[in-house]
N, C-alpha and C positions, 0 to 999 in steps of 0.2 A: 384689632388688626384684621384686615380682610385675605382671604389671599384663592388663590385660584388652583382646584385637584389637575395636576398636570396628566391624569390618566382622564377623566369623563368633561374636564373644565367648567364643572358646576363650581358657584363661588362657594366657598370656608369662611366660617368664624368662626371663634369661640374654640373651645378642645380640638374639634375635628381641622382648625387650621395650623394650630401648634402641634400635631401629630403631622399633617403633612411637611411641616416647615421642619419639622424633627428629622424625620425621613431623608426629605432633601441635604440633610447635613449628614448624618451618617451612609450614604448614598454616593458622596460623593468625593472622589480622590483628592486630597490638599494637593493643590498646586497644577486644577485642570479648570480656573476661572480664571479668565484674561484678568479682570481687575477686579478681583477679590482671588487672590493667589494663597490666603491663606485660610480660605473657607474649605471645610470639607471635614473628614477623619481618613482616617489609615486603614481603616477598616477594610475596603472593596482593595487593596493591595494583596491583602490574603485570600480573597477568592480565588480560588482553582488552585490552592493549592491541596497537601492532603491534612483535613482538615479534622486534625487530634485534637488531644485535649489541650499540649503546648499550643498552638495555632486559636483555641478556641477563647483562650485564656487571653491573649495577645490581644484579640478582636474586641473583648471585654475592654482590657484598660484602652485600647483607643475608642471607642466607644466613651469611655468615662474622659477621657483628655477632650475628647470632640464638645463635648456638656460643657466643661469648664473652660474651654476658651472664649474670650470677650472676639473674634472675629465671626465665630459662626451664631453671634443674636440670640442665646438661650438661657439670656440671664435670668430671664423671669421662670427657670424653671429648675429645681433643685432634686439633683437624682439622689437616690438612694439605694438602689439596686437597679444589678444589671448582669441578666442572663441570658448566655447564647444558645440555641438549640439548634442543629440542625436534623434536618428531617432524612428519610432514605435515597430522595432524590436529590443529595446535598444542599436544599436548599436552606440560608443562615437567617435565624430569626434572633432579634433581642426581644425580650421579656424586662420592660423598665417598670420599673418603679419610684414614685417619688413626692415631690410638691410644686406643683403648675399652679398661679396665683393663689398661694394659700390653703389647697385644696390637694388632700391626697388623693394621685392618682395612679391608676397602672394599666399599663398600656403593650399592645407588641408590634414591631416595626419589621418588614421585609428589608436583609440586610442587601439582598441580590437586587431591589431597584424597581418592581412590581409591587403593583396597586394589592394590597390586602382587605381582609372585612372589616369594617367600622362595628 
């Protein structure tokens, strides 16, 4: 699958486009795509809130429901761990872990919706 970084618009294959496609899913609120209304996670709900370890916990399991729904396309990729960190400037990072085509991998994703380092 091909797909295009929505911060620099260079084209993705391979890891680097199932990291962006990843992103895109945990990025974005269920029920703010006209015609995919159930694409997204729950996760960017709890942004700005204050964000404990109850709130941090929360972000995990949607995070993990957002992986296993057949609407958000990530069947080809099987988590296994998944942790949140946020940094001094609040910002929410996941720490995943898992199996992407057969292949273990581990990866970290900006939960706040900016472009991170490859």
């Amino acid at each position: 699958m091909i797909g295009i970084d929505p911060f620099t618009g260079k084209t993705l294959d391979g890891f680097a486009q199932f990291k962006s496609r990843f992103q895109q899913v945990v990025t974005t609120m269920i029920g703010t795509r006209q015609k995919k209304p159930n694409f997204g996670c729950l996760a960017p709900s709890r942004q700005g809130k204050n964000l404990n370890q109850i709130v941090i916990n929360q972000m995990q399991n949607d995070v993990l429901d957002a992986v296993g729904s057949p609407d958000n396309g990530l069947s080809d990729f099987s988590i296994s761990q998944c942790k949140i960190t946020v940094n001094q400037s609040g910002s929410a990072f996941a720490a995943i872990s898992g199996r992407w085509r057969n292949k273990a991998v581990e990866f970290e994703v900006n939960l706040n919706g900016t472009s991170t380092a490859t």
